[in-house]
Every structure is written in C-alpha cells, then in structure tokens.
Backbone as CSV, one residue per row, in Angstrom:
resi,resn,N_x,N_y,N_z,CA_x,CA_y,CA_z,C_x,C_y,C_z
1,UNK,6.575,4.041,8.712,6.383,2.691,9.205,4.892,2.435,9.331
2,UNK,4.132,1.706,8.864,2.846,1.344,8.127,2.593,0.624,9.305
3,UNK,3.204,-0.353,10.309,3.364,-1.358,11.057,3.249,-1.157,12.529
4,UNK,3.083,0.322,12.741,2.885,0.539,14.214,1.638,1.706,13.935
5,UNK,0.930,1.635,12.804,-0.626,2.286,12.628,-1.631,1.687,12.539
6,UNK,-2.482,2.109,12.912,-3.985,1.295,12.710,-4.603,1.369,11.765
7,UNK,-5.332,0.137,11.222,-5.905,0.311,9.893,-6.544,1.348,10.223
8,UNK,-7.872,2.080,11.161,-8.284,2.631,10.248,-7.778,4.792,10.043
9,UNK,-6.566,4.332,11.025,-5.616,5.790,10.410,-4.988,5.777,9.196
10,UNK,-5.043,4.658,8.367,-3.733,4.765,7.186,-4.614,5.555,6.138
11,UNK,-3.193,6.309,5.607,-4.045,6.969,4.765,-3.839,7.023,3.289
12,UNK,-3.938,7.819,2.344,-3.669,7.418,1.005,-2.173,7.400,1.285
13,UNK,-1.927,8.718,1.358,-0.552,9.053,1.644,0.750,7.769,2.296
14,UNK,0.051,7.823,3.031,0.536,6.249,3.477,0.803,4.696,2.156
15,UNK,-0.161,4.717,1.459,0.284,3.633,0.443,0.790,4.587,-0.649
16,UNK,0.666,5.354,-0.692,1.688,5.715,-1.817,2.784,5.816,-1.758
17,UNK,3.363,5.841,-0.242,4.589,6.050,0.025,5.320,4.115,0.093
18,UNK,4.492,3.535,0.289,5.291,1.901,0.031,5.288,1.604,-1.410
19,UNK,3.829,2.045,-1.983,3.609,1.384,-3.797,4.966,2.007,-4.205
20,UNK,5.036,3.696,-4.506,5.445,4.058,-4.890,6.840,3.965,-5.267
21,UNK,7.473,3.715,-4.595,9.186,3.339,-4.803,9.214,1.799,-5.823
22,UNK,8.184,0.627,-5.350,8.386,-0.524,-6.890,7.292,-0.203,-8.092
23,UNK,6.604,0.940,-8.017,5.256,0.918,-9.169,6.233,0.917,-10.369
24,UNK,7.499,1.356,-11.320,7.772,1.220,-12.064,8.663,-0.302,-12.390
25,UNK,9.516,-0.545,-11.708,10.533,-1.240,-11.827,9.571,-3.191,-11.221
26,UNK,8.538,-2.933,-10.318,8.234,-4.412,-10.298,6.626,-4.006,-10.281
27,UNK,6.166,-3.793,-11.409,4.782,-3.088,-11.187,3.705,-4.191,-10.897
28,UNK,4.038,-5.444,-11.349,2.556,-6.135,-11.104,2.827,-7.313,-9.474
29,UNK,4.069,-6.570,-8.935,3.917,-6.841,-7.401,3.136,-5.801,-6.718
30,UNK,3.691,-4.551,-7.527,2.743,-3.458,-6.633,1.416,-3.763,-6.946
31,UNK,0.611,-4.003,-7.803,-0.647,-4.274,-8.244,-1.059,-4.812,-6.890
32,UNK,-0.586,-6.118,-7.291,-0.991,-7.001,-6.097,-0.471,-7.005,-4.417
33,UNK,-0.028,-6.437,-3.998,0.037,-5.701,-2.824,-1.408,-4.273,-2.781
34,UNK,-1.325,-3.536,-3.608,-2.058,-2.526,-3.899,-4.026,-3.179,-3.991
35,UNK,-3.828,-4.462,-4.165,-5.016,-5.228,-4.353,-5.524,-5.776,-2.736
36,UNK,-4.559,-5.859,-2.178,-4.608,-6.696,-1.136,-4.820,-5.951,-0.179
37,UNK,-4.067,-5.014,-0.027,-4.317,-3.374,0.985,-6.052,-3.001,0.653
38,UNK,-6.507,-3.026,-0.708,-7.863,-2.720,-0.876,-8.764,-3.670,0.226
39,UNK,-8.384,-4.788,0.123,-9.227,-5.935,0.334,-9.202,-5.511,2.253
40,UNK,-8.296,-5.136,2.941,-7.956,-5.410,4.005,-8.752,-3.834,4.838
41,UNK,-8.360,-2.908,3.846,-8.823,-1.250,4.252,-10.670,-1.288,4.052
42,UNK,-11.108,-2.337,3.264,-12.400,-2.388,2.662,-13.392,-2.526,3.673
C-alpha cells in the first residue's frame, strides 16, 4: 500500500511493484503513471 508511505520512503521496489502487474498488457498507462511518479519523487 503506496498510500500510507511517505514520499520520501518510497522506494524503487515500491513502483515496481504497482508498474509492474499493467507494464505488459496496458503499457502506455504505465508510462504515464511511471512519468508522473518521476515528476512527484523529483
């Protein structure tokens, strides 16, 4: 649960575990989620 951590504990591990389950099947949502997490962790 991504939602009761603080940005600045999240860790890779952490987005790989949300990307990971749509990176094949809806990949250019994950992109852009994956874009947006950059923007926010930055």
């Amino acid at each position: 649960m991504i939602g009761a951590i603080r940005v600045n504990a999240i860790t890779t591990e952490d987005i790989l575990k949300i990307l990971s389950p749509i990176w094949t099947t809806k990949t250019e949502t994950a992109k852009r989620v994956q874009g947006r997490m950059e923007n926010i962790l930055d």
